[in-house]
Structure formats: structure tokens, C-alpha cells
DRENDREN-281444 format. One record per residue: residue in three letters; residue number from 1; x, y, z of N, C-alpha, C, O in turn. Coordinates in steps of 0.2 Angstrom, whole numbers, plus 2048, in hexadecimal, padded with zeros to 3 digits. Layout:
[site "Ala", NUM, [X, Y, Z], [X, Y, Z], [X, Y, Z], [X, Y, Z]]
...
***
This chain:
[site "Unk", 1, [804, 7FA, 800], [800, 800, 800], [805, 806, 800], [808, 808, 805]]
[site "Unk", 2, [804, 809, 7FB], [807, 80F, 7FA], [804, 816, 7F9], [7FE, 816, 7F6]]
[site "Unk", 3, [808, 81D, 7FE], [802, 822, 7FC], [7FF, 825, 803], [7FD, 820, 806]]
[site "Unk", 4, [7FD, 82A, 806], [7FA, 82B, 80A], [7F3, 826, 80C], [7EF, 824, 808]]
[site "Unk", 5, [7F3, 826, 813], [7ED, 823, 817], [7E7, 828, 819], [7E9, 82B, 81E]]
[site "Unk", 6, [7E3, 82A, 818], [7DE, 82E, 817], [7DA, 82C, 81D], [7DA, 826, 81D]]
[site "Unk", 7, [7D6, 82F, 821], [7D2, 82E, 827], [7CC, 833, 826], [7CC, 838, 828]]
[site "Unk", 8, [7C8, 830, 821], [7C3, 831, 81F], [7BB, 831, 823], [7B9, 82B, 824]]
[site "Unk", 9, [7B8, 834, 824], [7B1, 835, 825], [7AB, 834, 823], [7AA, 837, 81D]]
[site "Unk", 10, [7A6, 830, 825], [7A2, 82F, 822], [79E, 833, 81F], [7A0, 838, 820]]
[site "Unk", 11, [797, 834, 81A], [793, 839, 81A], [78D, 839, 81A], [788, 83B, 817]]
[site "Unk", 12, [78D, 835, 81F], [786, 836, 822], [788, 831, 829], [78D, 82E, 82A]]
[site "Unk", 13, [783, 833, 82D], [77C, 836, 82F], [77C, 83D, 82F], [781, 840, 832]]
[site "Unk", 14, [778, 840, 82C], [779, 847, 82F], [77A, 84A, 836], [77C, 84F, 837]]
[site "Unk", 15, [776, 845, 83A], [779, 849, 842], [77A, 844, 846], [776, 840, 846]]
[site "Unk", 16, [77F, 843, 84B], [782, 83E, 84E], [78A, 83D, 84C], [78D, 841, 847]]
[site "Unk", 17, [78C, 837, 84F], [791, 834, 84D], [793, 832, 844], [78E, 830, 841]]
[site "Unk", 18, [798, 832, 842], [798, 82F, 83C], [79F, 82A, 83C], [7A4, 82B, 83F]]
[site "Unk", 19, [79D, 826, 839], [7A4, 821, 839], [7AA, 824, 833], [7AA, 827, 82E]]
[site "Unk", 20, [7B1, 822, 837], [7B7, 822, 833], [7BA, 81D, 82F], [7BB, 817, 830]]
[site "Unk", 21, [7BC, 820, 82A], [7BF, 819, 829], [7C7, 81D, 827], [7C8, 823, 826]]
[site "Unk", 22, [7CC, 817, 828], [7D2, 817, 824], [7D5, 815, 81E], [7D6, 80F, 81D]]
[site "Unk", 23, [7D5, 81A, 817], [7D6, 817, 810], [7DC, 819, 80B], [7DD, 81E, 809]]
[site "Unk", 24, [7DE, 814, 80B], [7E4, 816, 807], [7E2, 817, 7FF], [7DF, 814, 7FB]]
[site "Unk", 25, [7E4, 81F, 800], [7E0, 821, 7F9], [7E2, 81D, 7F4], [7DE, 81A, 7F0]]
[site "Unk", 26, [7EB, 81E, 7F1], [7EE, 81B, 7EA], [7EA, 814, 7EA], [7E6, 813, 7E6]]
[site "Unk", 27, [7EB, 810, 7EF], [7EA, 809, 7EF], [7E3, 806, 7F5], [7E5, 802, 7F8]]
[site "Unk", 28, [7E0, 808, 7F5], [7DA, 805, 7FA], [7DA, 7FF, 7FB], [7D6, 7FC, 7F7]]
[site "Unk", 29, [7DC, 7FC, 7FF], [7DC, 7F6, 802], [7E0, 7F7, 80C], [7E4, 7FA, 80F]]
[site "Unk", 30, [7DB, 7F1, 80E], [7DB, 7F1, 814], [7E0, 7E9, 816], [7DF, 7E4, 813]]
[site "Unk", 31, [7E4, 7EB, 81B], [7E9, 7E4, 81C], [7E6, 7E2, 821], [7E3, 7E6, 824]]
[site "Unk", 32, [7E7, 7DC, 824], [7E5, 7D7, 829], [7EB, 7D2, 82A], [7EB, 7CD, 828]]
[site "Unk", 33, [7F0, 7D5, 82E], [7F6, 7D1, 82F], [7F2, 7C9, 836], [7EF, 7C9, 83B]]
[site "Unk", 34, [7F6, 7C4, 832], [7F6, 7C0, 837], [7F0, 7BD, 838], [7F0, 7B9, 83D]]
[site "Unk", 35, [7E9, 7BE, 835], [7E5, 7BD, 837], [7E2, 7B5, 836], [7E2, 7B1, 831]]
[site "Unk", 36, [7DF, 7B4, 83E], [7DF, 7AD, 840], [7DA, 7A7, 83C], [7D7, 7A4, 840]]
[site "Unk", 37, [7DA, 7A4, 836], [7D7, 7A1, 82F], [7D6, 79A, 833], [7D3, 796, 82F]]
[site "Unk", 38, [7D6, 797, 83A], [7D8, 78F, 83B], [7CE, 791, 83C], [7CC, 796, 83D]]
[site "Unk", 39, [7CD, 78D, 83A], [7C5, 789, 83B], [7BF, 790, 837], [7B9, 78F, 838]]
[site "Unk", 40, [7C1, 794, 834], [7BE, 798, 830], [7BD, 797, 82A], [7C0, 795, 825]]
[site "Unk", 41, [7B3, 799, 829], [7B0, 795, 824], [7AE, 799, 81F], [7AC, 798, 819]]
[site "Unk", 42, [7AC, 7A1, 822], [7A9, 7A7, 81D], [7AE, 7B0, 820], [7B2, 7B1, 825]]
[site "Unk", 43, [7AD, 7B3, 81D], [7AE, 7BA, 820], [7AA, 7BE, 81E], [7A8, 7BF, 818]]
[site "Unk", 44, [7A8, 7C2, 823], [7A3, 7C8, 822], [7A6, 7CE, 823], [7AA, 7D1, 827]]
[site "Unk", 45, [7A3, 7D1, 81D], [7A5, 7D9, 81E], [7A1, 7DE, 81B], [79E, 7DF, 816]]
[site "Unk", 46, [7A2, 7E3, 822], [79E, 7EB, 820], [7A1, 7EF, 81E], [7A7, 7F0, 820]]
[site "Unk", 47, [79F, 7F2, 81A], [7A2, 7F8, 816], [79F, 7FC, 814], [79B, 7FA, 810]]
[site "Unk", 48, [7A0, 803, 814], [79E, 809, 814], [7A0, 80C, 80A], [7A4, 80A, 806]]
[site "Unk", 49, [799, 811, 80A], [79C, 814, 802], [79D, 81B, 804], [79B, 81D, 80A]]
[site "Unk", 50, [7A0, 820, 800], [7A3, 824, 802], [7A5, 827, 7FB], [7A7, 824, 7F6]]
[site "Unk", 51, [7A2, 831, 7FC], [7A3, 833, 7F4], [7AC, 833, 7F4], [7AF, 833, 7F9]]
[site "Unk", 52, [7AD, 833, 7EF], [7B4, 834, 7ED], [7B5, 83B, 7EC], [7B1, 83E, 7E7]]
[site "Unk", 53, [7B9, 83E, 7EF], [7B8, 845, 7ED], [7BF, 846, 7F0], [7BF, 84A, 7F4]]
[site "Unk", 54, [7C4, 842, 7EE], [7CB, 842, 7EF], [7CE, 848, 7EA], [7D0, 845, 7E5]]
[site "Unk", 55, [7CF, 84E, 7E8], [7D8, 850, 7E3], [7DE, 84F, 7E2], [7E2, 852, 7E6]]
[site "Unk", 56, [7DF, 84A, 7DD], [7E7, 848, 7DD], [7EA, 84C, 7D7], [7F0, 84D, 7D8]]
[site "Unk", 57, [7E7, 84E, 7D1], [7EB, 852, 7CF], [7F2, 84C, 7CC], [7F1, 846, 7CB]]
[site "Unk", 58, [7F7, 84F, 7CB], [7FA, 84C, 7C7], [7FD, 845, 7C9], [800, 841, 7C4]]
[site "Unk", 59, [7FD, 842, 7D1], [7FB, 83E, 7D6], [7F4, 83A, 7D4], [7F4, 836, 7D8]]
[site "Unk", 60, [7F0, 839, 7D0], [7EA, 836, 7CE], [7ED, 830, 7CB], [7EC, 82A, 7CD]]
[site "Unk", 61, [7F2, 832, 7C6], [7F6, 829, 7C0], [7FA, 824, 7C7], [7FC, 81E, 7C5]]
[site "Unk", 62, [7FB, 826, 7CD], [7FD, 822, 7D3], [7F7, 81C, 7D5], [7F8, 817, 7D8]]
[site "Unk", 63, [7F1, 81F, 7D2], [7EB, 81B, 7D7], [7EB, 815, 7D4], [7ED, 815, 7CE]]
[site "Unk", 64, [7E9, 80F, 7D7], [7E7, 808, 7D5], [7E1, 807, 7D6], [7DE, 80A, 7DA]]
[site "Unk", 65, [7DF, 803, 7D4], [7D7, 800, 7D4], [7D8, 7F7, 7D1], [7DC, 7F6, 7CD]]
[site "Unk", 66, [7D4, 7F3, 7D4], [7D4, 7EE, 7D2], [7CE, 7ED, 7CE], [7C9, 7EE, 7D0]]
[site "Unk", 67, [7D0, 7EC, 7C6], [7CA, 7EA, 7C3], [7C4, 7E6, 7C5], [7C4, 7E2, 7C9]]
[site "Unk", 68, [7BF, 7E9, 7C3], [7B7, 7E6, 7C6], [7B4, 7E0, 7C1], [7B2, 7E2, 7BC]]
[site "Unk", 69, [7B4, 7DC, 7C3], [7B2, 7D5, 7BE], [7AC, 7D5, 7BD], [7AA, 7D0, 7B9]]
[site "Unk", 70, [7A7, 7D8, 7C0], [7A0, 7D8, 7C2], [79D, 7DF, 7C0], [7A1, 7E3, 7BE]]
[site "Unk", 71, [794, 7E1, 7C1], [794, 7E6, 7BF], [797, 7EC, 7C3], [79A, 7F1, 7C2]]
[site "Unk", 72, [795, 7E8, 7CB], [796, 7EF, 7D0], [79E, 7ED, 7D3], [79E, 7EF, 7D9]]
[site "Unk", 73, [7A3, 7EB, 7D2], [7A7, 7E8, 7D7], [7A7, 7E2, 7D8], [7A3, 7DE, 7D5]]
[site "Unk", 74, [7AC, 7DF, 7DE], [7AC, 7DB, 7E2], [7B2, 7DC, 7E9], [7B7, 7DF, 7EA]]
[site "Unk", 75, [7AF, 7D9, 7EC], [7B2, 7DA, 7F4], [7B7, 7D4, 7F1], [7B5, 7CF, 7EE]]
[site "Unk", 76, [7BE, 7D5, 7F2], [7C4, 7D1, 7F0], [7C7, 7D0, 7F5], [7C8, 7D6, 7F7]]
[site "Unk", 77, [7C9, 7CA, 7FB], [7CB, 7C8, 801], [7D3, 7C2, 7FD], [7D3, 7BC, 7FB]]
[site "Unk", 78, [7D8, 7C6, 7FD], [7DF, 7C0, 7FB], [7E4, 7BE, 802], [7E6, 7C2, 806]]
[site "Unk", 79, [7E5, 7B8, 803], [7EB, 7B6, 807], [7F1, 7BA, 806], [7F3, 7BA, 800]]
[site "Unk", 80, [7F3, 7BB, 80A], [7F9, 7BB, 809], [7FE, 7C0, 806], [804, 7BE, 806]]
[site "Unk", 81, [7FB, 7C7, 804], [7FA, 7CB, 801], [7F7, 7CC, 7FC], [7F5, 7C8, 7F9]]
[site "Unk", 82, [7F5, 7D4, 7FA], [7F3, 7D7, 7F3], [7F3, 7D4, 7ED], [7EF, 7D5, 7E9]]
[site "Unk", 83, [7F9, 7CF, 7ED], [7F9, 7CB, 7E7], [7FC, 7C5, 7E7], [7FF, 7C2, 7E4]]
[site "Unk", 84, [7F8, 7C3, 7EF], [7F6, 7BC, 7F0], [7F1, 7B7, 7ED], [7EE, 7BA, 7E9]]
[site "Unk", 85, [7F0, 7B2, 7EF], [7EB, 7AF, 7EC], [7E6, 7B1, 7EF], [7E5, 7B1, 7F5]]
[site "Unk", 86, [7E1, 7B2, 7EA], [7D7, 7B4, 7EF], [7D5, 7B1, 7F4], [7D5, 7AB, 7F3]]
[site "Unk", 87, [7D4, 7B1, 7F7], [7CE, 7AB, 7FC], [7CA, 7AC, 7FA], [7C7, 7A7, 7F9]]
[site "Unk", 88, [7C6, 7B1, 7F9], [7BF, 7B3, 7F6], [7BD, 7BB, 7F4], [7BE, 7C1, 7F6]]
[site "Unk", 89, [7B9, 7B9, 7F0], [7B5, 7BE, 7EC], [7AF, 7BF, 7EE], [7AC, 7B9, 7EE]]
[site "Unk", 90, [7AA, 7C3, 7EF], [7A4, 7C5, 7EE], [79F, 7CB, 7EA], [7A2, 7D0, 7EA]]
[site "Unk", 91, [79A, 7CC, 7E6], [798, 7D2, 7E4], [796, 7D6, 7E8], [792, 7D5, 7ED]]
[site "Unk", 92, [79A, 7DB, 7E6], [794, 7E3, 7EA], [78E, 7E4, 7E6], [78D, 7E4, 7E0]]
[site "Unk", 93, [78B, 7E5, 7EA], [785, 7EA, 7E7], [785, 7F1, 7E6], [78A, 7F3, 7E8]]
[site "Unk", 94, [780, 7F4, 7E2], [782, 7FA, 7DC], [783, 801, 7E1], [787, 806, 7E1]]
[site "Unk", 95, [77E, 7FF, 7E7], [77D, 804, 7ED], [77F, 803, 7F1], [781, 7FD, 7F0]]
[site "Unk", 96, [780, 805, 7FB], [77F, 804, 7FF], [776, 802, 802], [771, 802, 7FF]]
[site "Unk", 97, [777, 800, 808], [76E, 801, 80A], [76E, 809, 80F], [772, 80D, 810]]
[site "Unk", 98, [768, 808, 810], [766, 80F, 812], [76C, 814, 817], [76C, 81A, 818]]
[site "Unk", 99, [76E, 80F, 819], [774, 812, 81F], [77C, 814, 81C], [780, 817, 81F]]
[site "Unk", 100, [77C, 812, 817], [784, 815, 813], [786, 80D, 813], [78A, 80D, 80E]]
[site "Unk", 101, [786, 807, 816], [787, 803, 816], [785, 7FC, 813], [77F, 7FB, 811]]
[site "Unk", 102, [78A, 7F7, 813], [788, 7F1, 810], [78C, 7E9, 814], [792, 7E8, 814]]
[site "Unk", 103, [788, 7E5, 815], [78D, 7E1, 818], [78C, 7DA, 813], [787, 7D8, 811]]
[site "Unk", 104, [793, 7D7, 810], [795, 7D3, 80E], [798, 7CD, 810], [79E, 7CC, 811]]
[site "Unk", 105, [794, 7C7, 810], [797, 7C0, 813], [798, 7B9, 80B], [794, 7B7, 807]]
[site "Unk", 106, [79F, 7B8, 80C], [7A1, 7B2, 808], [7A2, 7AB, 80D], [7A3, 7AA, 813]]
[site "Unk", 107, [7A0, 7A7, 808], [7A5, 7A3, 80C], [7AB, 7A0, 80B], [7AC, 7A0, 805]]
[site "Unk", 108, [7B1, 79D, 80D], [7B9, 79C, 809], [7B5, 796, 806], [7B0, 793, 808]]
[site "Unk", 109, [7BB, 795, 7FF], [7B9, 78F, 7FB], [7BB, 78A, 7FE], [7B9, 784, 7FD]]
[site "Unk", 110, [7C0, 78B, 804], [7C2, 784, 805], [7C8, 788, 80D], [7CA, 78E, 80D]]
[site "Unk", 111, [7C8, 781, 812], [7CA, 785, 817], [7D3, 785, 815], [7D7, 783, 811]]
[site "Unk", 112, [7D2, 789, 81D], [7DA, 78E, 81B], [7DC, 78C, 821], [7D7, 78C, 825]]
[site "Unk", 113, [7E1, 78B, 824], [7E5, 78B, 82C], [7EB, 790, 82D], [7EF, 791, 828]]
[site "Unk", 114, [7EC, 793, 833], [7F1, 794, 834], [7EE, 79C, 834], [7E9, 79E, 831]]
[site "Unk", 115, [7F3, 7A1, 837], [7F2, 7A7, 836], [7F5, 7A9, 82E], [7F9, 7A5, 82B]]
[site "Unk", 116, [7F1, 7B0, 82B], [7F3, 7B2, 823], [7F1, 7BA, 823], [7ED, 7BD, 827]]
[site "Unk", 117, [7F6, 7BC, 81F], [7F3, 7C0, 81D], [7EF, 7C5, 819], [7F0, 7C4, 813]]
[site "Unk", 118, [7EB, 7C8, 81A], [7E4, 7C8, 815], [7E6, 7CF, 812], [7EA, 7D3, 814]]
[site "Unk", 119, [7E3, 7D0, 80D], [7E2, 7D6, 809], [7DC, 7D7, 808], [7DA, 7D2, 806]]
[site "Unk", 120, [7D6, 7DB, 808], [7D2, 7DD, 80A], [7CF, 7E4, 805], [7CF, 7E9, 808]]
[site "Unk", 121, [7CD, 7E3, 7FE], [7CB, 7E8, 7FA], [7C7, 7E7, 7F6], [7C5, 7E2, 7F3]]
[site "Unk", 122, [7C4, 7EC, 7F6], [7BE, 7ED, 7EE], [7C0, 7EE, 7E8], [7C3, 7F3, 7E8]]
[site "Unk", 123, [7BF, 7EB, 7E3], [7BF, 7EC, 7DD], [7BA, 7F2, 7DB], [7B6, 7F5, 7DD]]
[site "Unk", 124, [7BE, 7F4, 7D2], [7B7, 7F9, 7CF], [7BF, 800, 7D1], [7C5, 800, 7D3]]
[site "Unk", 125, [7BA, 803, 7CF], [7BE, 80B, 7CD], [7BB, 80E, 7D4], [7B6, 80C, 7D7]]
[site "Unk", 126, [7BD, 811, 7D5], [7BE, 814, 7DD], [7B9, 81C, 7DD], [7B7, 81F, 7E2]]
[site "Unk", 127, [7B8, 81E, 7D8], [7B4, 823, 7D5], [7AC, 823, 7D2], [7AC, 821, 7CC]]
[site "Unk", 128, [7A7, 825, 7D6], [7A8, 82B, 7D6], [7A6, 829, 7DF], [7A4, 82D, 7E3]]
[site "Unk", 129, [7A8, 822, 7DF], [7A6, 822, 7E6], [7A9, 81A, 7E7], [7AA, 816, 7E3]]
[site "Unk", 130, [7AC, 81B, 7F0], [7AF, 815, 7F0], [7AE, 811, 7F7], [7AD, 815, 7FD]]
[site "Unk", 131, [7AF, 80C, 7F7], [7AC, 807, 7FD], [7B5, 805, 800], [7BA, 805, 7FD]]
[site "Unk", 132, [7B1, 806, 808], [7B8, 807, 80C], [7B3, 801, 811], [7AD, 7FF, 812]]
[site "Unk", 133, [7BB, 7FF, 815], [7B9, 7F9, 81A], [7B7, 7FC, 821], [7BB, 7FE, 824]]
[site "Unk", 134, [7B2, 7FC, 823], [7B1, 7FB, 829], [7B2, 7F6, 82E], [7B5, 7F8, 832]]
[site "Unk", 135, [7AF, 7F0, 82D], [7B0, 7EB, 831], [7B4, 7E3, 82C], [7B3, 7E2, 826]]
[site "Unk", 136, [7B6, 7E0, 830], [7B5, 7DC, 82D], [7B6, 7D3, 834], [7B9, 7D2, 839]]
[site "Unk", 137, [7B2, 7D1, 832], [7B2, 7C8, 837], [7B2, 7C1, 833], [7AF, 7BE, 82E]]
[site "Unk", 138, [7B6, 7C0, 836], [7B9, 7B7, 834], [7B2, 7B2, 839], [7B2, 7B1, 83F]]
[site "Unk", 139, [7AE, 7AF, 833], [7AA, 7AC, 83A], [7AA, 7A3, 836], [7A8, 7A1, 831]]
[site "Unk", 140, [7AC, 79F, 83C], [7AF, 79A, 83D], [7A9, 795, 83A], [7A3, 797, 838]]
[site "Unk", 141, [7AC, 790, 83A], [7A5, 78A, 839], [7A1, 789, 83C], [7A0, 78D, 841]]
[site "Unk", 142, [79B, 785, 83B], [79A, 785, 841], [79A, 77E, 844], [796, 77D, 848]]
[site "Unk", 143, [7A0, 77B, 843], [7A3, 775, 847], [7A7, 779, 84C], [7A9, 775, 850]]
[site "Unk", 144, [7A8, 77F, 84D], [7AC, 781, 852], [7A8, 781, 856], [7A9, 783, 85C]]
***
């Protein structure tokens, strides 16, 4: 991940609380070192859309994006790094729901052991609006 870390704000609710997030503008992707894969069978994740209304100027040809296979995207989840092997894919949908938000659950195609490193991003062009991670959960079998 290269490029400044942005700590961005939500836009909405208009009054209260709004959630942050942290987005690596050139490259958008959220890392998860180490994270614990023994008896895990899906992963779920929240994430938030957010206008882009970033100025990079002659810093724009720096930005990455991972092509979008699908109409709207896909949540792209890789071992081991950015250009590891996938564990899984899922599609986004075109919008968020009423609340800015959207929560997305896969299941792995097949189990994994041992702690890994995860990479953690969305596909699609990042303009004119872009999907940032709020949460994410590793939720076990349920033989655990």
C-alpha cells in the first residue's frame, strides 16, 4: 500500500455520530495481518460508500483500482497478500441500504489453517463513489 492513509468521514447521518474510516487513497485495500483461518468457514463484512471527492491532480496516474468482473464490483478477500491467492469473492450491489451501508458474507471454497494474511478490497473504479471497510468477521463452522 502506497500513498497517504486518509481518515475519512462518513456522510451521513446528518446529526449524531458518523463513522470513520481509514483509506488508502492510491491503493484501497485494508490488511489483516495474522489473521486466525484454523476452523473458519465464511467471512462477513460491512462496508460503508462514500462520495469520492478526493483532488489528486497530477497524483491521479498513481491510483489503482482492481478491475470489476461483475456489474457493480466485487468484495476481493486474498491470502497472503494483494497478490495472493483469493480466498473469495463476492458481488456488491449497485447501492448501499438505507443507512450508507452494506453487509457481505461468503463462504471459503475450502478450509484454510494456520494464521494468513488477508488483503481486503473492492473492485470497480473507485469514482464517483467508493466502498471502504468498516468491519470485517471470520465466523467459524459450525462444528466449532
Amino acid at each position: 500500500m502506497d500513498g497517504p492513509v486518509l481518515r475519512m468521514e462518513d456522510d451521513g447521518p446528518a446529526e449524531g455520530p458518523r463513522a470513520l474510516f481509514n483509506v488508502a487513497i492510491f491503493e484501497p485495500c485494508w490488511r489483516w495481518t495474522q489473521a486466525p483461518l484454523d476452523g473458519i468457514a465464511a467471512v462477513r463484512v460491512r462496508a460503508g460508500r462514500l462520495p469520492y471527492l478526493i483532488q489528486l491532480g497530477a497524483e491521479d496516474a498513481k491510483r489503482r483500482f482492481v478491475p470489476a468482473e461483475t456489474a457493480h464490483g466485487e468484495l476481493d478477500i486474498r491470502i497472503d497478500g494483494c497478490e495472493g491467492k483469493r480466498l473469495l469473492t463476492a458481488p456488491l450491489p449497485a447501492t448501499p441500504g438505507d443507512d450508507g451501508f452494506i453487509t457481505v458474507q461468503a463462504s471459503l471454497p475450502a478450509p484454510v489453517t494456520g494464521a494468513h494474511d488477508l488483503c481486503i478490497r473492492f473492485s470497480g473504479d473507485t469514482r464517483p463513489a467508493m466502498w471502504v471497510l468498516d468491519r470485517i468477521t471470520l465466523l467459524p463452522s459450525k462444528q466449532e
